[in-house]
N, CA, C and O atoms as a GROMACS GRO file, in nm:
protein
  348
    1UNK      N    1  12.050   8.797  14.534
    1UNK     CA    2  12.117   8.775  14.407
    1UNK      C    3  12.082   8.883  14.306
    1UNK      O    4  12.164   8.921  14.223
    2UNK      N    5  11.940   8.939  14.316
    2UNK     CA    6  11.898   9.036  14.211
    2UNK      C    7  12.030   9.177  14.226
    2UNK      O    8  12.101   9.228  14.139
    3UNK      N    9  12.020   9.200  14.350
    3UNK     CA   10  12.097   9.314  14.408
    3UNK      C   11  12.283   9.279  14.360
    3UNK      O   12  12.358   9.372  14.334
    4UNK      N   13  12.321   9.156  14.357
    4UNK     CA   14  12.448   9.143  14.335
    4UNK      C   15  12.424   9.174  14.144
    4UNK      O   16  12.506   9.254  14.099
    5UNK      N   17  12.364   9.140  14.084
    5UNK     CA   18  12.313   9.115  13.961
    5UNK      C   19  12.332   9.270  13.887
    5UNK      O   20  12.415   9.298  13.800
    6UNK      N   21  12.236   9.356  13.944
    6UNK     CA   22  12.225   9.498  13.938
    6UNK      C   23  12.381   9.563  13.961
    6UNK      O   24  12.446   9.606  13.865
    7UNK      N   25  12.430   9.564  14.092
    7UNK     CA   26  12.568   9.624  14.096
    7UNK      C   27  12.649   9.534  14.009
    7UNK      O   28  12.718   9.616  13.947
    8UNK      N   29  12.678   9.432  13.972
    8UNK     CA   30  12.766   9.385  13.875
    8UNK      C   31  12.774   9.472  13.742
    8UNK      O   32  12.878   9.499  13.682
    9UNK      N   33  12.583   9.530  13.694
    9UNK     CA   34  12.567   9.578  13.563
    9UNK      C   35  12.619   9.689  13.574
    9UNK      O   36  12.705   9.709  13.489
   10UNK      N   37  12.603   9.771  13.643
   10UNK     CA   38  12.633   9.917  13.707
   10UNK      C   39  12.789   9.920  13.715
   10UNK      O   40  12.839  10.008  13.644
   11UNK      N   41  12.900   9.821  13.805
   11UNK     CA   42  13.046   9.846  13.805
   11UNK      C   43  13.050   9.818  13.626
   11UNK      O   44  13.131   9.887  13.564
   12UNK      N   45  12.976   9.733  13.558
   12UNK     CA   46  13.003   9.668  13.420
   12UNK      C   47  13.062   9.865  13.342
   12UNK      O   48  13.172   9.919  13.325
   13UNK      N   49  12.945   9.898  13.322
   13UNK     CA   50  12.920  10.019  13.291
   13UNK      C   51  13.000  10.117  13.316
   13UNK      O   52  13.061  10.174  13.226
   14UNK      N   53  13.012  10.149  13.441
   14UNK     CA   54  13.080  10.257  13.539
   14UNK      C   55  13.202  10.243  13.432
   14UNK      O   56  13.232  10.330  13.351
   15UNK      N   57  13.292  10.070  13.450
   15UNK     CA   58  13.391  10.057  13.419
   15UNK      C   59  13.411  10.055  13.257
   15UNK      O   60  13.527  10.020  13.240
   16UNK      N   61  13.369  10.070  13.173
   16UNK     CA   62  13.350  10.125  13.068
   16UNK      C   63  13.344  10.222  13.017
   16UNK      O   64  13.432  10.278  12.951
   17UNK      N   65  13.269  10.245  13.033
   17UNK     CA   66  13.257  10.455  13.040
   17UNK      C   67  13.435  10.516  13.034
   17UNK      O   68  13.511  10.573  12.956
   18UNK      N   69  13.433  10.445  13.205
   18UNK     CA   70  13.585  10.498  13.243
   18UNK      C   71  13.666  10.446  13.114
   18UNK      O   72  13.713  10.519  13.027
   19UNK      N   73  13.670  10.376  13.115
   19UNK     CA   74  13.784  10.305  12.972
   19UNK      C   75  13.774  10.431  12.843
   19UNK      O   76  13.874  10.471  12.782
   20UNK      N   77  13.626  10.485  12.816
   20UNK     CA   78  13.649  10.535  12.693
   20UNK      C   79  13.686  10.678  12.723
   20UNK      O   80  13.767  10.749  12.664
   21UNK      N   81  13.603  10.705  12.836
   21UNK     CA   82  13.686  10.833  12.835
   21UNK      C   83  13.796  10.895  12.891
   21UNK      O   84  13.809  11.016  12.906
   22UNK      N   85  13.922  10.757  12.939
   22UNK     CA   86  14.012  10.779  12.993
   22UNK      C   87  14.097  10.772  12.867
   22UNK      O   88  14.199  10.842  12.862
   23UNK      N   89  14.061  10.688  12.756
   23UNK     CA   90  14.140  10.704  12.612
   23UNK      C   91  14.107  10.844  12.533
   23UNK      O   92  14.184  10.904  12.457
   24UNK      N   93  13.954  10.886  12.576
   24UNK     CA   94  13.992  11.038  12.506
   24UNK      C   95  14.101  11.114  12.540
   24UNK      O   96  14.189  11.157  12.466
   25UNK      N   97  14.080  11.133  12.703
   25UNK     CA   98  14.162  11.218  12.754
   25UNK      C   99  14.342  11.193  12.741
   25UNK      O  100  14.421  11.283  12.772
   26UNK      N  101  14.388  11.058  12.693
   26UNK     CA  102  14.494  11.016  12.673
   26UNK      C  103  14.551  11.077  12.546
   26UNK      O  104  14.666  11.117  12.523
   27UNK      N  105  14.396  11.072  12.436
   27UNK     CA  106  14.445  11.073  12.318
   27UNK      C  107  14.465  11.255  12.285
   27UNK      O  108  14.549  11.311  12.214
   28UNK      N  109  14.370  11.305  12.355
   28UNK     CA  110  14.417  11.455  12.386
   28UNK      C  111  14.582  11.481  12.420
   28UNK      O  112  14.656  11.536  12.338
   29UNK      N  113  14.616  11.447  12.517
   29UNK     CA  114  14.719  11.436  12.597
   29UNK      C  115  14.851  11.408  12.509
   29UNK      O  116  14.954  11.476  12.520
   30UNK      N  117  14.838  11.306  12.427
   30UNK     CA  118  14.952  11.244  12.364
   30UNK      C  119  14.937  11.383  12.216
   30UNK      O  120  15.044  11.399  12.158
   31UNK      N  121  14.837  11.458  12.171
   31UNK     CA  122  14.802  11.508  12.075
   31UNK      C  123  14.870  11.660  12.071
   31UNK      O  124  14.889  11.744  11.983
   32UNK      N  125  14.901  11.649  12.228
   32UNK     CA  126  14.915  11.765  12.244
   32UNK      C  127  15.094  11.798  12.243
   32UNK      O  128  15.156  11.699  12.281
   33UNK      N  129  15.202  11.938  12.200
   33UNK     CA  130  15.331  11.915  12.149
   33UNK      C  131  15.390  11.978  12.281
   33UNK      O  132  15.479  11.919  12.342
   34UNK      N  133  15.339  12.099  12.324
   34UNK     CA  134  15.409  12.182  12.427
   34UNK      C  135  15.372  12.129  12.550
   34UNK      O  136  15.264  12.074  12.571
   35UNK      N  137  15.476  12.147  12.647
   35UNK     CA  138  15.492  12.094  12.790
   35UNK      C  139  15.486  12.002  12.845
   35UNK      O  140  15.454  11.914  12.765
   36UNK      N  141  15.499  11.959  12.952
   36UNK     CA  142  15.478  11.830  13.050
   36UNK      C  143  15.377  11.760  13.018
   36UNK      O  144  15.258  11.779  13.042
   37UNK      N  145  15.461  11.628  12.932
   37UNK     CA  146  15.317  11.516  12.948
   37UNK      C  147  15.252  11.483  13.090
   37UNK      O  148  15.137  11.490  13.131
   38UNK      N  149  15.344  11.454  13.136
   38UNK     CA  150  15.274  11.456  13.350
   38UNK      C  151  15.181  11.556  13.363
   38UNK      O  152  15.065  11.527  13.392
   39UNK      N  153  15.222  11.682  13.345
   39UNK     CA  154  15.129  11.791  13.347
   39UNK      C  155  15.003  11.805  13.264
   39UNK      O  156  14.888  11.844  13.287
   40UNK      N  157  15.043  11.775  13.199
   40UNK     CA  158  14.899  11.786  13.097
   40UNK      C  159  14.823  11.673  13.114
   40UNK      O  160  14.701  11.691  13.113
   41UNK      N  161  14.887  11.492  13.136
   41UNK     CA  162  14.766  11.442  13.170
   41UNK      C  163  14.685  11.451  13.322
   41UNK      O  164  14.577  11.396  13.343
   42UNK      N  165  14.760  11.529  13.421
   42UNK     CA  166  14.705  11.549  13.581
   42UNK      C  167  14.643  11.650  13.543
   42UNK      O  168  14.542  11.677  13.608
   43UNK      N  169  14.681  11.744  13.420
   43UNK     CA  170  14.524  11.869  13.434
   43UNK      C  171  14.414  11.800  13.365
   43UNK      O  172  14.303  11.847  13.390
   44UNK      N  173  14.416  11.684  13.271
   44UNK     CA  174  14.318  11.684  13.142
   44UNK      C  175  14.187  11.628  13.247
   44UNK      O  176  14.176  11.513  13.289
   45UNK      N  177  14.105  11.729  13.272
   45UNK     CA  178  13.923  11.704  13.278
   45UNK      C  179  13.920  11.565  13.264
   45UNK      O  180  13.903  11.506  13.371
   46UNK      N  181  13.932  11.486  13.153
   46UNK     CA  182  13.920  11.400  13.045
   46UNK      C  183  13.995  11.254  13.138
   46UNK      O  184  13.938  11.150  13.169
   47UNK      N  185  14.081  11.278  13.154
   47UNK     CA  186  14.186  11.178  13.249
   47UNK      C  187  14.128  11.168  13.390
   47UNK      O  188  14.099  11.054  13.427
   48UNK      N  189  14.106  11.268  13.474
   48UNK     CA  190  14.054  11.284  13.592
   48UNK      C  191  13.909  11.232  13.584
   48UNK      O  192  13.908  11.158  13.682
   49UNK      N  193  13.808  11.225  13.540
   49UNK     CA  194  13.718  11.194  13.525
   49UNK      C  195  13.704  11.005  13.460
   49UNK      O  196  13.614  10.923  13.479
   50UNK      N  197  13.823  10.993  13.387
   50UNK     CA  198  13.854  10.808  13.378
   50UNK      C  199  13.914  10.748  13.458
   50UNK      O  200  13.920  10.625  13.458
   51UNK      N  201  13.988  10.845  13.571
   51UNK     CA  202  14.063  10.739  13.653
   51UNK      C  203  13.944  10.769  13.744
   51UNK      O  204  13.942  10.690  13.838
   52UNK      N  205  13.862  10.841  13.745
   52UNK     CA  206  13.764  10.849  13.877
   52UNK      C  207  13.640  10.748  13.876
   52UNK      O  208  13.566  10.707  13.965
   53UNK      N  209  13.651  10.715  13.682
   53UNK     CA  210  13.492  10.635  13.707
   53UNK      C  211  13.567  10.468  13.738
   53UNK      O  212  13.494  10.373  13.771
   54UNK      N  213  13.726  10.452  13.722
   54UNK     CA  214  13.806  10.328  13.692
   54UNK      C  215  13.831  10.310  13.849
   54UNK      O  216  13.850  10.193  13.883
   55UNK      N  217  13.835  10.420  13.967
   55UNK     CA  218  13.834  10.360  14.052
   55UNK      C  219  13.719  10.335  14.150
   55UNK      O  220  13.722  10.282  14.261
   56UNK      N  221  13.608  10.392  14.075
   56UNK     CA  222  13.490  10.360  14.117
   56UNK      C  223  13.445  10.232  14.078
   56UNK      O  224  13.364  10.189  14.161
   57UNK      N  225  13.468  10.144  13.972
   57UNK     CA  226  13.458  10.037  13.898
   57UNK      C  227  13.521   9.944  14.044
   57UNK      O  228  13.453   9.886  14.129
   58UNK      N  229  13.679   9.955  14.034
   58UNK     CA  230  13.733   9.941  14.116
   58UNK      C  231  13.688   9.911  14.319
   58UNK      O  232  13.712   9.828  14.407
   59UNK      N  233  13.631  10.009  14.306
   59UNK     CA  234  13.540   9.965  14.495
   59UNK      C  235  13.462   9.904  14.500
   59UNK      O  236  13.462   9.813  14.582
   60UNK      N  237  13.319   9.930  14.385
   60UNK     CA  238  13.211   9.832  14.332
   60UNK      C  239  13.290   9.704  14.380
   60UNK      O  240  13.302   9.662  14.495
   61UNK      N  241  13.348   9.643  14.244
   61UNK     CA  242  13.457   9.503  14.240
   61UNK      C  243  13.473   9.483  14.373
   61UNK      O  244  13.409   9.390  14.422
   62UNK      N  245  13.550   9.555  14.451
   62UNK     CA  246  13.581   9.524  14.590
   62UNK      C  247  13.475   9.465  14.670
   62UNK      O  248  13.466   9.348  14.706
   63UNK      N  249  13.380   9.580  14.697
   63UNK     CA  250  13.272   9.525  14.779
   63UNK      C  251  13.194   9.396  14.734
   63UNK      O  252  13.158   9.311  14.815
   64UNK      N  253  13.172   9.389  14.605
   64UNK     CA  254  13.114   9.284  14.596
   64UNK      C  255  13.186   9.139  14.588
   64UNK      O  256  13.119   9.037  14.600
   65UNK      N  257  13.311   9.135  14.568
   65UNK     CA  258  13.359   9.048  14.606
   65UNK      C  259  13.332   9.017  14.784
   65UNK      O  260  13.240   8.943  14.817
   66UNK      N  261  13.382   9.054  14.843
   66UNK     CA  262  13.351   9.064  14.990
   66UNK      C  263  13.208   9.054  15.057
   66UNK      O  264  13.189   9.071  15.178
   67UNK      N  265  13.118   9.026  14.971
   67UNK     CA  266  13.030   9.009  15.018
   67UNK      C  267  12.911   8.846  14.938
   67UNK      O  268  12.805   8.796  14.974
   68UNK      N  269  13.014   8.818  14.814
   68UNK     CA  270  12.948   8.724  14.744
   68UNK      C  271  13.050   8.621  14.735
   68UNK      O  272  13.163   8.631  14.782
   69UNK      N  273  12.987   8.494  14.656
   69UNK     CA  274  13.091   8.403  14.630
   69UNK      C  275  13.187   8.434  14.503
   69UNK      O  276  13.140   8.467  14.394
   70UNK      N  277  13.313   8.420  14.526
   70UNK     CA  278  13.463   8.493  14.378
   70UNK      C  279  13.410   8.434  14.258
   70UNK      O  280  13.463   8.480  14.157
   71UNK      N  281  13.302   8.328  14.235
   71UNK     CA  282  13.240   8.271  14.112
   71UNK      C  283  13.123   8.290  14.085
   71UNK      O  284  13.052   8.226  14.008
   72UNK      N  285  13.094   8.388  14.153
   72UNK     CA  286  13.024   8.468  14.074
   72UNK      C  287  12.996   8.627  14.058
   72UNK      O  288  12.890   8.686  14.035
   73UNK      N  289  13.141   8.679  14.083
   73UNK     CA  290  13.203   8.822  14.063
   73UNK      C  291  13.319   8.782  13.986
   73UNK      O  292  13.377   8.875  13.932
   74UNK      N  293  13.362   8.679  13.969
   74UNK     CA  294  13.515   8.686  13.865
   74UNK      C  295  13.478   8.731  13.732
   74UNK      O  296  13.557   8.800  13.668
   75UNK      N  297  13.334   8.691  13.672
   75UNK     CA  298  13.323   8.718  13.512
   75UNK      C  299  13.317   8.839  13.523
   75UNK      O  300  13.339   8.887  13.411
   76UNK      N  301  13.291   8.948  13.624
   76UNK     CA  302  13.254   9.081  13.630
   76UNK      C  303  13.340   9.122  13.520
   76UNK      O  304  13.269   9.180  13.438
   77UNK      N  305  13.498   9.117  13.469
   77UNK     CA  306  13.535   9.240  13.412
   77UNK      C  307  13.538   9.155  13.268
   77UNK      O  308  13.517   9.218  13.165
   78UNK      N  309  13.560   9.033  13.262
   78UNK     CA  310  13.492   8.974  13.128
   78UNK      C  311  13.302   9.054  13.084
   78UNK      O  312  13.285   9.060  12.962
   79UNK      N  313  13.210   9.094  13.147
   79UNK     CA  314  13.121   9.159  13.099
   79UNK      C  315  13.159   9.280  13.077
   79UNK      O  316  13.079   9.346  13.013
   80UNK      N  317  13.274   9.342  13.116
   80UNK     CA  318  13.280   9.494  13.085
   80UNK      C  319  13.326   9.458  12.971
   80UNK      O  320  13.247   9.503  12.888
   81UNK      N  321  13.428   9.389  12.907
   81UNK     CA  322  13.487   9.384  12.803
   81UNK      C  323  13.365   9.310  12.682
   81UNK      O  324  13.384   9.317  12.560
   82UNK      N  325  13.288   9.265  12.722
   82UNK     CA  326  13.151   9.227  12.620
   82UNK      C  327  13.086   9.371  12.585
   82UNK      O  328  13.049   9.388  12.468
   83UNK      N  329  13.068   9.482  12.684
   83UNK     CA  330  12.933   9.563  12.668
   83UNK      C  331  13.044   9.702  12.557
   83UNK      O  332  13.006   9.788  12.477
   84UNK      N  333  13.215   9.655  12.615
   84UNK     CA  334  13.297   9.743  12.506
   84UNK      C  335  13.439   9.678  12.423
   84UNK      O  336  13.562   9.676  12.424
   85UNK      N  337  13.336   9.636  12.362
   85UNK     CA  338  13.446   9.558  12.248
   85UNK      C  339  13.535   9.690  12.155
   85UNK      O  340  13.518   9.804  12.111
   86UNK      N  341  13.626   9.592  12.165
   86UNK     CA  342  13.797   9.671  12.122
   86UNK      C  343  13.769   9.682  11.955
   86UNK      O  344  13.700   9.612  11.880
   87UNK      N  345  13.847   9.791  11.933
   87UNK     CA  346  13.789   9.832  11.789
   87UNK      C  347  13.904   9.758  11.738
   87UNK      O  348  13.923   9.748  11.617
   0.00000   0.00000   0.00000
C-alpha cells in the first residue's frame, strides 16, 4: 500500500506539472500572430514537454489501476486537482 501511496503522489505531480506547463506553451502558441497554429503548437518545447508529462500521468494511472483496487486509484485525479487549484 505504501508503494501504491508513493506512485499515486508522483502521477499526482507528474500530472500537474504537465497541466501548467502545457498552458504555458498554449498560451505562447495562441500569443503568437504569424503561421500555422498546428505548426507552432507541434514545434512549442512548451507543448511537447505537457503532453509528455500528461501522458506519463496517464501510464502511471494505467498501471496502477491494474494492479490495485479502482477505489482506491479513482480519487487519483481528484488529488491532482487539490495539489493545483484553478485560478
Amino acid at each position: 500500500m505504501t508503494t501504491t501511496l508513493l506512485w499515486v503522489g508522483v502521477a499526482s505531480l507528474v500530472g500537474g506539472v504537465g497541466h501548467v506547463i502545457l498552458a504555458k506553451g498554449m498560451k505562447v502558441v495562441g500569443a503568437a500572430a504569424a503561421g500555422s497554429p498546428l505548426a507552432r503548437t507541434l514545434s512549442n518545447p512548451w507543448v511537447i514537454l505537457g503532453v509528455a508529462l500528461q501522458a506519463t500521468f496517464f501510464f502511471i494511472y494505467m498501471a496502477l489501476v491494474s494492479r490495485e483496487d479502482v477505489s482506491k486509484i479513482l480519487p487519483l485525479p481528484s488529488l491532482r486537482s487539490s495539489f493545483w487549484p484553478s485560478r
